[in-house]
DSSP file (Angstrom, degrees, kcal/mol; ACC not computed):
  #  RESIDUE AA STRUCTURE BP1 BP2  ACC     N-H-->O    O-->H-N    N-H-->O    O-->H-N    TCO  KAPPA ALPHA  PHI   PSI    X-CA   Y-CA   Z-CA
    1    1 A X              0   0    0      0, 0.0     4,-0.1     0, 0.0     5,-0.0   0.000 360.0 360.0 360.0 -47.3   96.2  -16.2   32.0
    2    2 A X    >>  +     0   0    0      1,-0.2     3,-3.1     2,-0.2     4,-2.1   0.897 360.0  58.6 -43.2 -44.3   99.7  -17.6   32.0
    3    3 A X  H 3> S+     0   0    0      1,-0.3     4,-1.7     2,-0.2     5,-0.3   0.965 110.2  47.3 -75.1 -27.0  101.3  -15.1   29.7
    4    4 A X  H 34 S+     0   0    0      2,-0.2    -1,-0.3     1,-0.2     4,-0.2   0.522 109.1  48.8 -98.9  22.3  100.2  -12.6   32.1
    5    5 A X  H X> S+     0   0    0     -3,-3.1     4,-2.1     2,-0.1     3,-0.7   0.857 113.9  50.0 -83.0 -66.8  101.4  -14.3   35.3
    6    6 A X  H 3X S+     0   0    0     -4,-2.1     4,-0.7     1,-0.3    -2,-0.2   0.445 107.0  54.3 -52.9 -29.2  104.5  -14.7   33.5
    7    7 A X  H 3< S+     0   0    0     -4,-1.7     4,-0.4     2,-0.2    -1,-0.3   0.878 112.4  47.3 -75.3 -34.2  104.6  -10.8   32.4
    8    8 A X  H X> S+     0   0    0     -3,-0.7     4,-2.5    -5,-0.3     3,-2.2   0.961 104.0  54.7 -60.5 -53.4  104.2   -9.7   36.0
    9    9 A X  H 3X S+     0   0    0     -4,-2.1     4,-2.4     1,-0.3     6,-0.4   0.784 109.7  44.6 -73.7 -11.1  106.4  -11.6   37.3
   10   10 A X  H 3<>S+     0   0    0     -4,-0.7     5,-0.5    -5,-0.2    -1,-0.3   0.515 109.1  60.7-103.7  19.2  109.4  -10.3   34.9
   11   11 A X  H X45S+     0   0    0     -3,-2.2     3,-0.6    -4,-0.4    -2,-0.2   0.875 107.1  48.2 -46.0 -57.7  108.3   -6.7   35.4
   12   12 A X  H 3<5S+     0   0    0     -4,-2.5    -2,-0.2     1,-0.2    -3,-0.2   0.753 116.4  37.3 -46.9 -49.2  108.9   -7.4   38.9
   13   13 A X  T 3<5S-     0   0    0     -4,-2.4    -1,-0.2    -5,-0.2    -3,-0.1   0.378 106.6-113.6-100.6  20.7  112.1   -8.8   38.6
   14   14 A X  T < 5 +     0   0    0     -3,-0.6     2,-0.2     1,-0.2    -3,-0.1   0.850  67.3 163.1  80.7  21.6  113.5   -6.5   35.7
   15   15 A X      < -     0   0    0     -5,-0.5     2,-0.4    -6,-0.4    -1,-0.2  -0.416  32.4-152.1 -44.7 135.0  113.3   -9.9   33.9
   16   16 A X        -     0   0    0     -2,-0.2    75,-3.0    -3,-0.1    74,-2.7  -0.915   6.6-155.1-120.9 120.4  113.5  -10.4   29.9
   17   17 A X  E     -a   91   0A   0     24,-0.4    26,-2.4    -2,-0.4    27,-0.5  -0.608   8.5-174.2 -85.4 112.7  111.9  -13.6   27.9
   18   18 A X  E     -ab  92  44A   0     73,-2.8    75,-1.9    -2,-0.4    27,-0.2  -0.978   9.5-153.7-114.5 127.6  113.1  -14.8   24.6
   19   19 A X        -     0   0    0     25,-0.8     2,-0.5    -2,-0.4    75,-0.2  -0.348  12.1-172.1 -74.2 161.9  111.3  -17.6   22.6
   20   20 A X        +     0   0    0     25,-0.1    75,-2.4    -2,-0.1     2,-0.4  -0.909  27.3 175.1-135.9 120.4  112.7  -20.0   20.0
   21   21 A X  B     +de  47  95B   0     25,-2.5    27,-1.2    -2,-0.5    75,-0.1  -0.954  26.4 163.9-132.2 165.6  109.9  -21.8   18.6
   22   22 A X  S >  S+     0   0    0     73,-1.2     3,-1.1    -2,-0.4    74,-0.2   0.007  81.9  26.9-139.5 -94.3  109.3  -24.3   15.8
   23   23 A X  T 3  S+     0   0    0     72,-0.5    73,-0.1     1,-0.3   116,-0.1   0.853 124.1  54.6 -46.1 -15.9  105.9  -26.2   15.7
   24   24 A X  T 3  S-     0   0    0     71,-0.4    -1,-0.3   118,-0.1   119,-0.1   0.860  89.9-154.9 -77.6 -35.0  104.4  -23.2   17.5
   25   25 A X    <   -     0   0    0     -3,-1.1    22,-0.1     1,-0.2    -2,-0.1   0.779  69.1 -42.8 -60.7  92.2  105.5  -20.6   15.1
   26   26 A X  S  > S+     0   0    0     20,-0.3     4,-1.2     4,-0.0    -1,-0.2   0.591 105.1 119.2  56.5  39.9  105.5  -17.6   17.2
   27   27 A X  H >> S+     0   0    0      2,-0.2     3,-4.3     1,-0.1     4,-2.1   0.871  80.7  53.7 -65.5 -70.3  102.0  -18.4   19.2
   28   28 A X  H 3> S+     0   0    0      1,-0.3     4,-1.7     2,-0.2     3,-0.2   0.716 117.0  34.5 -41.0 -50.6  104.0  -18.5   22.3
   29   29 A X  H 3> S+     0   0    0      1,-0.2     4,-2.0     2,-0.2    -1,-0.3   0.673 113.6  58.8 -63.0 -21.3  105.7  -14.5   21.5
   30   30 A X  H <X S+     0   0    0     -3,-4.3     4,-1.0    -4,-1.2    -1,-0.2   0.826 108.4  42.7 -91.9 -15.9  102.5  -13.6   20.0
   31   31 A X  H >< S+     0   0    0     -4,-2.1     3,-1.8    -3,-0.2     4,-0.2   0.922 120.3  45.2 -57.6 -76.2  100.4  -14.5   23.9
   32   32 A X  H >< S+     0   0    0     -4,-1.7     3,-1.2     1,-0.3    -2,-0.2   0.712 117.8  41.2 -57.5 -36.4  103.2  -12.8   25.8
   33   33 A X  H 3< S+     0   0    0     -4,-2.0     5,-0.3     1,-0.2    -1,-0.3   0.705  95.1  83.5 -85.8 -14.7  103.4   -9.2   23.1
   34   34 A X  T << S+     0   0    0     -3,-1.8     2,-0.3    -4,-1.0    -1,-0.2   0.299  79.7  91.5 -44.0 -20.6   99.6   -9.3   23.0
   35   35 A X  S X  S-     0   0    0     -3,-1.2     3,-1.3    -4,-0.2     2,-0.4  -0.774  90.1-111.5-102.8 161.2  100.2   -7.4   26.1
   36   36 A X  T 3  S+     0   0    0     -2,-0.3    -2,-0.1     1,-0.3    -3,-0.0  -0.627 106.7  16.1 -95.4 122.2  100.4   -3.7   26.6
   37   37 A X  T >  S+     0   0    0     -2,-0.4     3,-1.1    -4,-0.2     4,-0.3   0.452  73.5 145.6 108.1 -13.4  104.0   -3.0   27.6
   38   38 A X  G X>  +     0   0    0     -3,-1.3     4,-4.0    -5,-0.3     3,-2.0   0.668  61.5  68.4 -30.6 -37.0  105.4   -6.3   26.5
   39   39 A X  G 34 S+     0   0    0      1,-0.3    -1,-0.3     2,-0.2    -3,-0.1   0.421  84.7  71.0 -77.8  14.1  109.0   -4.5   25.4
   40   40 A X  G <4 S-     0   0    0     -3,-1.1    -1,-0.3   -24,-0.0    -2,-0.2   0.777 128.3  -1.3 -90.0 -27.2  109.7   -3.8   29.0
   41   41 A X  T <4 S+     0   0    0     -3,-2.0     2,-0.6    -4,-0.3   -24,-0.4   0.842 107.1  96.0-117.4 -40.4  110.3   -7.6   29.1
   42   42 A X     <  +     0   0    0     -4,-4.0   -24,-0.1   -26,-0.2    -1,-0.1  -0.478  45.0 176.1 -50.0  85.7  109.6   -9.2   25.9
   43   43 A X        -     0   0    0    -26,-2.4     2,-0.2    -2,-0.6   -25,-0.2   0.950  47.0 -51.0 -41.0-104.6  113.0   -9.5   24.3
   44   44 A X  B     -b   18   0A   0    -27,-0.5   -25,-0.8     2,-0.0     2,-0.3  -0.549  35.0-138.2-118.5-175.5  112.6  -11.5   20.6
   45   45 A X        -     0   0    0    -27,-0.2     2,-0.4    -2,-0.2   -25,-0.1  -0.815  12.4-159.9-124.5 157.2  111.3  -14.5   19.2
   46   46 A X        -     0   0    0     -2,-0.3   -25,-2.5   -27,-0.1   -20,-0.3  -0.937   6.1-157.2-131.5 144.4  113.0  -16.6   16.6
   47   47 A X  B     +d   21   0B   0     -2,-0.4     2,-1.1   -27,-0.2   -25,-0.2  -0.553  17.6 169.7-135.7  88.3  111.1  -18.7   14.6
   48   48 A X        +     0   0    0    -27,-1.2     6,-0.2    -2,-0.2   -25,-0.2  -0.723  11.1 158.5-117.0  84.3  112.9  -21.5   13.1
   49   49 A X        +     0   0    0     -2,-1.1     2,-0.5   -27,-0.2    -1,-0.2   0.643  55.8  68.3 -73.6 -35.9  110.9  -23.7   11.7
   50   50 A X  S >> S-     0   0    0     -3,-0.1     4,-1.5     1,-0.1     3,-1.0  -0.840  84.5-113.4-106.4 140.1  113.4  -25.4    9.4
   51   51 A X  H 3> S+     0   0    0     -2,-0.5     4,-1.5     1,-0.3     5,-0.3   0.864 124.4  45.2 -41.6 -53.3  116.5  -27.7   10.4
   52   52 A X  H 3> S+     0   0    0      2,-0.3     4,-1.6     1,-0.3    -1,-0.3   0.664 104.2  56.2-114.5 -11.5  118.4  -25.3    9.2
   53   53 A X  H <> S+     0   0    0     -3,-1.0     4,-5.2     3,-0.2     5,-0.4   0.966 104.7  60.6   1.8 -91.0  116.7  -21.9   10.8
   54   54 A X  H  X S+     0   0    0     -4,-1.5     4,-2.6     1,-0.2     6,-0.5   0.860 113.6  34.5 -57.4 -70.7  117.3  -23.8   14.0
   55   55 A X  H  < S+     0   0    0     -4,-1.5    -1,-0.2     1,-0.2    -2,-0.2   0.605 116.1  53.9 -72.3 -17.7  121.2  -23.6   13.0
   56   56 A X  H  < S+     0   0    0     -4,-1.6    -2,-0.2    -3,-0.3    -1,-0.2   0.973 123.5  19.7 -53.0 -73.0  121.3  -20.3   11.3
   57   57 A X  H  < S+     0   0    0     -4,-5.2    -2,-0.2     1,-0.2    -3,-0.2   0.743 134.2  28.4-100.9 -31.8  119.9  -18.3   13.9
   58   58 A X  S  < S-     0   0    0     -4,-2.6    -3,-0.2    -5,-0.4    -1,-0.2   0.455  97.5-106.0-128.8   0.0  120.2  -20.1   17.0
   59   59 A X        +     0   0    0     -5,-0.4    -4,-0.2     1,-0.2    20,-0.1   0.113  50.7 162.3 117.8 -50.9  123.3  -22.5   17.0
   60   60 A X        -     0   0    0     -6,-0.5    -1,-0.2    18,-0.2    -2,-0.1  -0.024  39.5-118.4 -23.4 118.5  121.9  -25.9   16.7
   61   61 A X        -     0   0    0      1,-0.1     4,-0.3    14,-0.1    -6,-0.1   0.004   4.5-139.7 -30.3 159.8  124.5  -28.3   15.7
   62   62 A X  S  > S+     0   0    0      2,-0.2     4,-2.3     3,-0.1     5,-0.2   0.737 108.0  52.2-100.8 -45.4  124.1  -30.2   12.5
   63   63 A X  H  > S+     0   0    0      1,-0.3     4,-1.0     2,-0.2    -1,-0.1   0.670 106.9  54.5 -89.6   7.8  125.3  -33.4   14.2
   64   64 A X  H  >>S+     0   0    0      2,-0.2     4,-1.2     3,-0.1     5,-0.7   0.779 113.6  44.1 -71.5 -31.7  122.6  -32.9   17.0
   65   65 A X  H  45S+     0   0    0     -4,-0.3    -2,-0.2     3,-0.2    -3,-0.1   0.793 111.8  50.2 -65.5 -25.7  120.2  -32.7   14.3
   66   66 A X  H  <5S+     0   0    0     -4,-2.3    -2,-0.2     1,-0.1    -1,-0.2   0.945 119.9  33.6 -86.2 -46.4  121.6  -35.5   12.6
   67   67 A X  H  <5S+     0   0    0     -4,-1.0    -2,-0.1    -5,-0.2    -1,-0.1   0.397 131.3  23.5 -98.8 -12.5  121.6  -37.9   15.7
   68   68 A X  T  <5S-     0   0    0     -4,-1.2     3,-0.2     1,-0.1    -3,-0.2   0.570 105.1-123.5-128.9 -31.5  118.7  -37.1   17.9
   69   69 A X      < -     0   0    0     -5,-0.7     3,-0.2     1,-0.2    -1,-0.1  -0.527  39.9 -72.3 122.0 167.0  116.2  -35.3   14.9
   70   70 A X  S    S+     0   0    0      1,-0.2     2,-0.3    -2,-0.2     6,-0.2   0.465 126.7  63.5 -82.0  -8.6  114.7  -31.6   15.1
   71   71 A X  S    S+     0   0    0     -3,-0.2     2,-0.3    -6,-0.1    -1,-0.2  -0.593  81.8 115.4-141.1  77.1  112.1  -32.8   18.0
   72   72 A X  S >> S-     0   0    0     -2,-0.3     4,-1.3    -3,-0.2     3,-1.1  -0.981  74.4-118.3-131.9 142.3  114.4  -33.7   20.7
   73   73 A X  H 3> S+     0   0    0     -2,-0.3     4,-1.0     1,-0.2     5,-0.1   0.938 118.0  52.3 -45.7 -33.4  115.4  -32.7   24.2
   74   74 A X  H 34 S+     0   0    0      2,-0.2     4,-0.4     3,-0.1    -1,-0.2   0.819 102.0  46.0 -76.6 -27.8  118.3  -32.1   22.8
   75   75 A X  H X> S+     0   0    0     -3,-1.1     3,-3.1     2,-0.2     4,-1.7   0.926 120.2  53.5 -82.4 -75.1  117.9  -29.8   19.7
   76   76 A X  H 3< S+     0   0    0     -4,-1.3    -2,-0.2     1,-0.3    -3,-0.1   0.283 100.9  49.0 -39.2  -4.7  115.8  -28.0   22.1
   77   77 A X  T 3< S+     0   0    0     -4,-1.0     4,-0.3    -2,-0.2    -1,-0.3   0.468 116.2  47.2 -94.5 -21.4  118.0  -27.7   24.8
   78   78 A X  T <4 S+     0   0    0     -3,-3.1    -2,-0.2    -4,-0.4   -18,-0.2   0.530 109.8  56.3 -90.7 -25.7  120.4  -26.3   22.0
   79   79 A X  S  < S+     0   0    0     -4,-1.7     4,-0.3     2,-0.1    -1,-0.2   0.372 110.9  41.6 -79.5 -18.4  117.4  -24.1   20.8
   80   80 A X  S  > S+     0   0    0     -5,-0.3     4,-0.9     3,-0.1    38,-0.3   0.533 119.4  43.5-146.9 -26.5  116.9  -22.4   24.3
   81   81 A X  T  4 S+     0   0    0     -4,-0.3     4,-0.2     2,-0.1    -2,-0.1   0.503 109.7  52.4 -84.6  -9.8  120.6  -21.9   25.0
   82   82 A X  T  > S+     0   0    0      2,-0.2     4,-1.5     1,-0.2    -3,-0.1   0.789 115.5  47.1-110.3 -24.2  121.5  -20.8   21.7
   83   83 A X  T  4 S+     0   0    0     -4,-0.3     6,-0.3     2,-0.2    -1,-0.2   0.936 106.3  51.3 -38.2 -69.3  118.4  -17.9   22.1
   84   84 A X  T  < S+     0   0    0     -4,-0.9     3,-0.3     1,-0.2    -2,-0.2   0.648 110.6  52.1 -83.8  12.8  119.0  -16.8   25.0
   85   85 A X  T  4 S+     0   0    0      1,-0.2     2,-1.1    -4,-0.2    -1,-0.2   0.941 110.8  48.3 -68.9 -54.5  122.9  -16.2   23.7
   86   86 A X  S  < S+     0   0    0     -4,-1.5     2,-0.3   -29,-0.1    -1,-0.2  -0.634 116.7  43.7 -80.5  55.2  121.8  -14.3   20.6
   87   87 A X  S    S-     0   0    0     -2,-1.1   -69,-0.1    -3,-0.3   -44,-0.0  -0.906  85.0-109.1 174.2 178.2  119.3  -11.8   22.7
   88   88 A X  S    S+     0   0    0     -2,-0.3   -72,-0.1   -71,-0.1    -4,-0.1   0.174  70.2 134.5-106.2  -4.5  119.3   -9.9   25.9
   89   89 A X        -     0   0    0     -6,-0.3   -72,-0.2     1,-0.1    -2,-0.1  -0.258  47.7-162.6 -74.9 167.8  116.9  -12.1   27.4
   90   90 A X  S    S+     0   0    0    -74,-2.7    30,-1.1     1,-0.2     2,-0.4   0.419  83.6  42.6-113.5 -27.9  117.6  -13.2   30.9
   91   91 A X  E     -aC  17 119A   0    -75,-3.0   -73,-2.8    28,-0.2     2,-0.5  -0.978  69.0-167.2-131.6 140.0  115.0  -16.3   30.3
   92   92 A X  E     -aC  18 118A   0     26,-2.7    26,-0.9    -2,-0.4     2,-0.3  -0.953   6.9-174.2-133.8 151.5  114.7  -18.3   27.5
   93   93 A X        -     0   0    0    -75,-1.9     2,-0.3    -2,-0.5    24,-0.2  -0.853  11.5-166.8-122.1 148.9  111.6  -21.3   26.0
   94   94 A X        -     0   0    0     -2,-0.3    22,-1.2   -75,-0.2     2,-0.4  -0.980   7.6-152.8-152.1 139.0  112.1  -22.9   23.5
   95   95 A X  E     +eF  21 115B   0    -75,-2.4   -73,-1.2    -2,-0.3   -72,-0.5  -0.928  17.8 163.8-114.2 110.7  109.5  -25.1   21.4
   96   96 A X  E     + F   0 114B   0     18,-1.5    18,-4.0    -2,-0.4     2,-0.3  -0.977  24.9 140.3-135.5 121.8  110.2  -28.3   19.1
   97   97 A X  E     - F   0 113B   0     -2,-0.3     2,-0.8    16,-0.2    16,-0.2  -0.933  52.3-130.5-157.9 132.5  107.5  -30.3   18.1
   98   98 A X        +     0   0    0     14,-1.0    13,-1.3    -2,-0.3     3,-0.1  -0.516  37.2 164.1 -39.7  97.7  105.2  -32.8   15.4
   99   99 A X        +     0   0    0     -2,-0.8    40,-0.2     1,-0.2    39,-0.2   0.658  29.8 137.3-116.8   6.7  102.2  -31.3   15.9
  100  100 A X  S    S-     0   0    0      2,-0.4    -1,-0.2    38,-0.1     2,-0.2  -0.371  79.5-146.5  89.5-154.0  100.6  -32.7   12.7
  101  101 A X  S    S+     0   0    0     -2,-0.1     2,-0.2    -3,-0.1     9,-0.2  -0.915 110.4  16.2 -59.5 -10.7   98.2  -34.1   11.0
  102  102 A X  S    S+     0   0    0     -2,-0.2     2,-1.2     1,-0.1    -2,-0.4  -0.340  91.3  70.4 -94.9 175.0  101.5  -35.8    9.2
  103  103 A X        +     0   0    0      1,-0.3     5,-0.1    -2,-0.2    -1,-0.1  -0.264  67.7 121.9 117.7 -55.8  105.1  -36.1   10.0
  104  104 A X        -     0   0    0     -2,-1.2    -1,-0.3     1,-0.1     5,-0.2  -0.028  38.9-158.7 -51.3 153.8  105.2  -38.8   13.1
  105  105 A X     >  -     0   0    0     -3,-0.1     4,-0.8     1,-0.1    -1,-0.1  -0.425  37.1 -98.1-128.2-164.7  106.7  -41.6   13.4
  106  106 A X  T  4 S+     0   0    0      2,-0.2     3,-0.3     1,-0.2    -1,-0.1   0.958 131.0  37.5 -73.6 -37.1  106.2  -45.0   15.7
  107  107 A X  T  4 S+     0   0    0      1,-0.2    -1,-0.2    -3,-0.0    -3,-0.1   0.823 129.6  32.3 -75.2 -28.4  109.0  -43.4   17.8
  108  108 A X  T  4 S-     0   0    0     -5,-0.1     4,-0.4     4,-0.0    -1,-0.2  -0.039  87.1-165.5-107.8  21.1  107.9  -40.0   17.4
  109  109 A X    ><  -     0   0    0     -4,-0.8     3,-1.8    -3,-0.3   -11,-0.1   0.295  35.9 -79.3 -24.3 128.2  104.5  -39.9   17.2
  110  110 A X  T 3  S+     0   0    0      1,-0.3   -11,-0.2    -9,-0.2     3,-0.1   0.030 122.9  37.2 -21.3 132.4  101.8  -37.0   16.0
  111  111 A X  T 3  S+     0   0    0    -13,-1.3    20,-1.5     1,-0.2     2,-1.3   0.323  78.2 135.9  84.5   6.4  101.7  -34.8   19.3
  112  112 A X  E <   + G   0 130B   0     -3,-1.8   -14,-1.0    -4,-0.4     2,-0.4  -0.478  23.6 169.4 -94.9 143.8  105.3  -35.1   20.3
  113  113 A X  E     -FG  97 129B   0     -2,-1.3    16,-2.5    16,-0.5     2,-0.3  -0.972  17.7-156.2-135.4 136.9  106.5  -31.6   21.4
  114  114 A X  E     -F   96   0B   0    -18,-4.0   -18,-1.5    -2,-0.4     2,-0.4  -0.740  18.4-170.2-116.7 144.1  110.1  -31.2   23.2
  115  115 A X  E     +F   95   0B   0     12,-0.3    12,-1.2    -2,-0.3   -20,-0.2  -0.859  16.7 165.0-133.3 171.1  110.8  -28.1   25.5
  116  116 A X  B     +H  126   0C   0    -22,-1.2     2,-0.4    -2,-0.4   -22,-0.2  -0.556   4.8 173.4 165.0 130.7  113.3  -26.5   27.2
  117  117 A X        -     0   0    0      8,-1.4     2,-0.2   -24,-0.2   -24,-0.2  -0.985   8.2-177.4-141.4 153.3  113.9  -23.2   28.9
  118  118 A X  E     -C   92   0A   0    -26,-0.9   -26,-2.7    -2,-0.4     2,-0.2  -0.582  16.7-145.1-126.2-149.7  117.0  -21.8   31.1
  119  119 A X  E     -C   91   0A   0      3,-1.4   -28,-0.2   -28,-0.3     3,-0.1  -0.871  24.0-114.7-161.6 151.0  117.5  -18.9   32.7
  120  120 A X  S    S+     0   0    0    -30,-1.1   -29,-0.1     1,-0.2     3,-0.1   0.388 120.5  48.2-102.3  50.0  121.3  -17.1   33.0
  121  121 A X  S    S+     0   0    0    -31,-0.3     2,-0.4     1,-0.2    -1,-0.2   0.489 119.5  44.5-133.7 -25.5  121.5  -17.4   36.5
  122  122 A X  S    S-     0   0    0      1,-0.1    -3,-1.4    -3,-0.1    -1,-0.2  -0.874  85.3 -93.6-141.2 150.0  120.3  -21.5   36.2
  123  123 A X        -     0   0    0     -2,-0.4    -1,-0.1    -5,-0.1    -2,-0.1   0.131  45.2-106.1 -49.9 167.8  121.1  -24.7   34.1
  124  124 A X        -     0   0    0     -6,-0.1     2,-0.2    -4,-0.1    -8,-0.1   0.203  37.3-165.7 -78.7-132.6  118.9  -25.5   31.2
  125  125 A X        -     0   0    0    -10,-0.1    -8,-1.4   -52,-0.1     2,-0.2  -0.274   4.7-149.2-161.1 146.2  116.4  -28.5   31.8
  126  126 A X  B     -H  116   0C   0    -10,-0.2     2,-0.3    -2,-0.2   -10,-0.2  -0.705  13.1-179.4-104.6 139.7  114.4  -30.4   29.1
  127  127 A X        -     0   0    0    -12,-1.2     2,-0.4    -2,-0.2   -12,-0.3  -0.746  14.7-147.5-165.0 128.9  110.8  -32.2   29.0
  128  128 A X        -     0   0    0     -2,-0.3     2,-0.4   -14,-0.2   -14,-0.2  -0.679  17.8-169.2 -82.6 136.8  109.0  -34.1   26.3
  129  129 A X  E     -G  113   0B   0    -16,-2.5     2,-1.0    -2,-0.4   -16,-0.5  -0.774  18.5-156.1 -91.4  76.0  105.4  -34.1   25.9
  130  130 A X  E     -G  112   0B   0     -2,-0.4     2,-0.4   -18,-0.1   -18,-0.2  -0.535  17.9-175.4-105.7 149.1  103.1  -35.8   24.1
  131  131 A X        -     0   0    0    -20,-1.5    11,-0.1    -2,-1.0    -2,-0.0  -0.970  13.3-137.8-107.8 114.9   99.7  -34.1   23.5
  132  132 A X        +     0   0    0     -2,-0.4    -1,-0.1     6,-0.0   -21,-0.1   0.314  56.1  61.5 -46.9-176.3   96.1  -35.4   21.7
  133  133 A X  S    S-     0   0    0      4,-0.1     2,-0.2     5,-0.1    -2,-0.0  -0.163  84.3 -51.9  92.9-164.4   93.9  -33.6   19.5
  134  134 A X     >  -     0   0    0    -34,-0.1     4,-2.9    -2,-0.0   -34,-0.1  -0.527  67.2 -73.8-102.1 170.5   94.3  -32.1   16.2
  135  135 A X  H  > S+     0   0    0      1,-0.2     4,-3.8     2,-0.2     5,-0.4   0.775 133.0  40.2  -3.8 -88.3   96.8  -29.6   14.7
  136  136 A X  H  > S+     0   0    0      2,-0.2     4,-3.8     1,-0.2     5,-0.3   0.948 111.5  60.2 -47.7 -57.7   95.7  -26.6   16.3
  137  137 A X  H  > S+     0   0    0      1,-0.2     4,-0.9     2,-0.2     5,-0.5   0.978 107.4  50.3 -58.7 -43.2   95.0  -28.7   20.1
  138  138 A X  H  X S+     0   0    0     -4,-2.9     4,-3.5   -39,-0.2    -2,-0.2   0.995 109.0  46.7 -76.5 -32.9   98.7  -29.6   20.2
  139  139 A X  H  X S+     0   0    0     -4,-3.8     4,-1.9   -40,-0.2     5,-0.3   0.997 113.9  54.0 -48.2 -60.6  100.1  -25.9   19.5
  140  140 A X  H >X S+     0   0    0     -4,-3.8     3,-1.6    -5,-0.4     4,-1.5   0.809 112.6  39.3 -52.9 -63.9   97.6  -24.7   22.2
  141  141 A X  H 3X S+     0   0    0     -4,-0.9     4,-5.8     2,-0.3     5,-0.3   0.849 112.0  55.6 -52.3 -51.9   98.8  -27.0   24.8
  142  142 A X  H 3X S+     0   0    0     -4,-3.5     4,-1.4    -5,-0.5    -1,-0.3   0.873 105.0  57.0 -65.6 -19.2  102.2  -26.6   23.8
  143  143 A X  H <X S+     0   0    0     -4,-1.9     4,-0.9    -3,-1.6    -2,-0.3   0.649 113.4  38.3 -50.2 -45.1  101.6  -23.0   24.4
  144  144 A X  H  X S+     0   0    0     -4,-1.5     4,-1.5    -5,-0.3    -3,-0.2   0.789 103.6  59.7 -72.9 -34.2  100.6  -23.5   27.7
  145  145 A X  H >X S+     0   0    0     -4,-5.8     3,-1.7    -5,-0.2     4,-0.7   0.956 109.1  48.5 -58.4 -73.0  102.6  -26.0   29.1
  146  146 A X  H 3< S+     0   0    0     -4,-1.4    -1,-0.2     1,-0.3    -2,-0.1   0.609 112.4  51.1 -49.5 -22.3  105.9  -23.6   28.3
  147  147 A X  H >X S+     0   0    0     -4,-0.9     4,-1.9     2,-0.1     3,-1.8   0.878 109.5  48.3 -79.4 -25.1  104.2  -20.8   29.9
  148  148 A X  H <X S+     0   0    0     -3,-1.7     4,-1.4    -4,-1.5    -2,-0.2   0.978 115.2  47.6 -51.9 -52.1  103.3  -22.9   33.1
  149  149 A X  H 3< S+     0   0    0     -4,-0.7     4,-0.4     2,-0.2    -1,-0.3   0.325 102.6  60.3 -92.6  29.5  106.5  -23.8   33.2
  150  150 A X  H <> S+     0   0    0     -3,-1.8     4,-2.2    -5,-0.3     3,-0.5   0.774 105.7  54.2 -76.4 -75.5  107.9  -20.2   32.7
  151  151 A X  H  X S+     0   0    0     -4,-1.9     4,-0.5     1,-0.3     5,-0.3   0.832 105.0  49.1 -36.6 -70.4  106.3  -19.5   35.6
  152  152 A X  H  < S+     0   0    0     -4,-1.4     3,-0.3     1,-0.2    -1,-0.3   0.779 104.2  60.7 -36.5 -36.8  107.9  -22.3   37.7
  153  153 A X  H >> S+     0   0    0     -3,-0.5     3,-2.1    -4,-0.4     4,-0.8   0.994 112.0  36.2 -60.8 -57.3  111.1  -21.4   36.6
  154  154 A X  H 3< S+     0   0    0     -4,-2.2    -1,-0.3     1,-0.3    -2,-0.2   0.433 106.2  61.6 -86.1  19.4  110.8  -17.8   38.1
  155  155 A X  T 3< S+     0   0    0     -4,-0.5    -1,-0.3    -5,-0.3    -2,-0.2   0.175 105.5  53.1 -98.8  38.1  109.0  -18.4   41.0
  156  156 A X  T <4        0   0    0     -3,-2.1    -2,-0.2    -5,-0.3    -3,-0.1   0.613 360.0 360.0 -98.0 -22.4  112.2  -20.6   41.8
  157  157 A X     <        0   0    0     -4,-0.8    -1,-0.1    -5,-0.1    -3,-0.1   0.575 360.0 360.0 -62.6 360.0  113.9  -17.9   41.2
């Protein structure tokens, strides 16, 4: 339902969406292309799943990785800028997240997922998450939240 709030509204405004994702690994591109028409808005996705992905393709700093970790506001703020540089898009998400069943930690726990999306007309902004379930229930969710807040973002615009 989202992705297809979120297509209308960058038909409408002659918008384009790029993802960066990591714990999702291209769920979020695969809602939004899943629609008929997608390439009228639907830039890329990058799917950078490994530290070093995330700095190949998209920018990340090593010593952001090294000092806040791959599932931080901050690799994900780096993730979502460094997209929508590398791409035509006009909006960019980005996804960084444990989504399990291993990997967490006391600080980081199984369900934490980091976001961030700009825009090139507006700053970037960041928001951590943490989500229940199993494997598959934190992807979904994280999949939803970043299109809900897709949405907010352009209807601020």
């Amino acid at each position: 339902m989202n992705a297809q709030k979120v297509a209308q509204r960058l038909k409408a405004s002659g918008g384009m969406i790029v993802t960066a994702e990591s714990c999702t690994g291209g769920w979020v591109a695969q809602e939004l292309t899943a629609i008929a028409g997608s390439s009228a808005w639907f830039d890329r996705g990058f799917v950078t799943y490994s530290n070093e992905a995330k700095q190949e393709m998209l920018g990340v700093r090593a010593e952001t990785l090294q000092k806040y970790g791959a599932v931080s506001e901050q690799t994900a703020l780096e993730m979502a800028q460094g997209a929508l540089q590398r791409s035509r898009g006009t909006v960019a998400l980005a996804i960084t997240g444990i989504a399990g069943p291993g990997g967490g930690t006391p600080a980081k726990p199984v369900g934490t997922v980091c976001f961030a999306w700009t825009t090139t007309a507006r700053p970037a902004r960041a928001e951590t998450r943490q989500f229940s379930g199993d494997r598959e229930a934190v992807r979904r969710q994280s999949v939803e939240f970043s299109l809900a807040k897709v949405l907010e973002l352009l209807d601020e615009a």
